[in-house]
Every structure is written in C-alpha cells, then in structure tokens.
C-alpha positions in Angstrom: 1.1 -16.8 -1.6 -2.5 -17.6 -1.0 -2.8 -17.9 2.5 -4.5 -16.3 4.6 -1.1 -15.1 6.6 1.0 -14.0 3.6 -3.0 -12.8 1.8 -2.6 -10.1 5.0 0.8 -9.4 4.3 0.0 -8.3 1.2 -2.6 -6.5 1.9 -0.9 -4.5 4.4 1.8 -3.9 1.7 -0.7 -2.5 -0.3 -1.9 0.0 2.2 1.5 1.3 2.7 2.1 1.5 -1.0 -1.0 3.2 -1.5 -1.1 6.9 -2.5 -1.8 9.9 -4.4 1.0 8.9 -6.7 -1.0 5.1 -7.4 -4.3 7.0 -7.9 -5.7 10.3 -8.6 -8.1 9.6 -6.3 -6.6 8.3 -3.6 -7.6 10.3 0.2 -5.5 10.4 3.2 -8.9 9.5 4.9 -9.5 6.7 2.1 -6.6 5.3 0.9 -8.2 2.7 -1.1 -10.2 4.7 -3.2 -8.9 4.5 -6.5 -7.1 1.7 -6.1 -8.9 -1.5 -7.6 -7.8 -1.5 -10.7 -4.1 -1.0 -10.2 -4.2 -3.2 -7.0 -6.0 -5.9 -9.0 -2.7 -5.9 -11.6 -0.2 -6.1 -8.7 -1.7 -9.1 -7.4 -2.4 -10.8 -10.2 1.3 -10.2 -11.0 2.1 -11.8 -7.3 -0.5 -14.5 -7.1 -1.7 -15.1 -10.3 -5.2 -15.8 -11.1 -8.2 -13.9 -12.5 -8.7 -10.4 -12.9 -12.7 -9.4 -12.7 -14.8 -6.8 -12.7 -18.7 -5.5 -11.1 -20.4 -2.3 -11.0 -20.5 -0.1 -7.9 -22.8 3.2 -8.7 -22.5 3.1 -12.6 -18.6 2.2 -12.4 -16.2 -0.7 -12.8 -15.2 -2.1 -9.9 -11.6 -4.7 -10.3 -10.3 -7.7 -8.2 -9.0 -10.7 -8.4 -10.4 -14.4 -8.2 -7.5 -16.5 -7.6 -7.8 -20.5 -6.9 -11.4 -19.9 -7.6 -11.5 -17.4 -4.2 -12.5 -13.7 -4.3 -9.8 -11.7 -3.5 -10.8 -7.8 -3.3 -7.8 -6.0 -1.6 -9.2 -2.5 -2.3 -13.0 -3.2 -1.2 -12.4 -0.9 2.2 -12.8 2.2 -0.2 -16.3 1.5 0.4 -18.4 2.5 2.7 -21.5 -0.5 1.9 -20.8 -3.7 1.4 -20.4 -4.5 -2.7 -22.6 -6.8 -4.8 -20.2 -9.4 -6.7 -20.9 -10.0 -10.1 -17.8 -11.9 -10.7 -17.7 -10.7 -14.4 -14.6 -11.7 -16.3 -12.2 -8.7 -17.3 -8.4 -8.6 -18.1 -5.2 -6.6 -17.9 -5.6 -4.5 -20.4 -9.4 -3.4 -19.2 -7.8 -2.9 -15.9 -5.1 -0.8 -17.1 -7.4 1.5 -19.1 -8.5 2.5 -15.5 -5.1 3.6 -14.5 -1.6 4.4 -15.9 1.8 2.7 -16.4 3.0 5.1 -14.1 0.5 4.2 -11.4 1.0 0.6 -11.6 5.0 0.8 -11.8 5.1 2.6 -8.8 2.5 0.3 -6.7 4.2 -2.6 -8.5 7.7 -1.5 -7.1 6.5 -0.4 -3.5 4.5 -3.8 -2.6 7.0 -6.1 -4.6 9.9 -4.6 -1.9 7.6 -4.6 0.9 6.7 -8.1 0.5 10.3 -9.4 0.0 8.5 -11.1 -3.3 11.1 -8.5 -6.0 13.7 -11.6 -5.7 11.2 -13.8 -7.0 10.4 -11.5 -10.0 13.1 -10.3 -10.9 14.5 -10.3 -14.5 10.7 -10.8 -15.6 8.7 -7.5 -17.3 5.3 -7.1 -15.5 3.6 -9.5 -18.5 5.6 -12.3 -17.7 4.2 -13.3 -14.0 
C-alpha cells in the first residue's frame, strides 16, 4: 500500500479517524495536531517501514520512512513547512507520546476505513 492512490486513501482515513479521543490535542480547526506519533504507529502497522523522529519548536515530531520515502501523514498540523532530520526512533518512543487507548482507537477507525482489518486480522498490533 505505497502508492500514491492507496498513500491518499490512507491519509484521508486518517483524517476521518482523527479526534479528540486519538489526541488530547486534537482541534476541530486542526485535526492533526497531536497526531504524529499515533498516526506514525498506524501506518507503520499498515505499511511497514521506519518510524523517525525531528524537532519542531523544542518537541518530537514522528513519521514514517517507508521504502526509503518520507511519509508524514500528520505534517498539516503545521502551519510552516518542517525541517527533516530523519532521526531514527521506534515504537516504543512513539508510544511514550500517546496512549494505548489512543492508538487502539485510531488503529481500529483507519484499519475499517481502509478495508485493510481483513488483512490484519488475528494479528496483535506488534505482529505487522
């Protein structure tokens, strides 16, 4: 699912899925915000790849770098245009920026918006 086609499927999955119950600081006006580090777990639990990280104003930033492509789903939360540092990160830095909760709930909402729960199902969240 790295195409560009199925990539905006996904990311309009996301923005549906999106809300104050996948972040704290989610905004009606900003849906994104809050959502990188969360985000960054669902799709490396649909795609695969690379979870990294770069500072925006003094905090960690997450996405994904998958077949050696930046992938930032969340990056409309901001209003400049962000500064890649590509530094390598991982699951559980990413989920220290969110809770299981959270990322059940995103996990659930894209994986049936995207028709892609058939594909995971019987595996736990660690397994893709």
């Amino acid at each position: 699912m790295t195409d560009e086609p199925q990539s905006a499927n996904l990311q309009s999955a996301l923005q549906s899925a999106w809300s104050i119950e996948t972040s704290s600081k989610w905004l009606p006006d900003n849906p994104a915000r809050g959502q990188c580090s969360v985000t960054a777990l669902v799709v490396q639990d649909i795609l695969g790849g690379d979870i990294v990280k770069t500072d925006v104003d003094g905090a960690w930033h997450f996405y994904n770098l998958i077949g050696g492509m930046r992938r930032d789903f969340s990056e409309s939360q901001f209003a400049s245009p962000v500064f890649y540092a590509d530094l390598p990160s991982n699951r559980d830095e990413a989920f220290s920026d969110t809770s299981p909760e959270q990322y059940r709930i995103l996990r659930e909402r894209v994986l049936a918006e995207t028709g892609a729960k058939e594909q995971f199902a019987g595996l736990s969240p660690q397994e893709n």
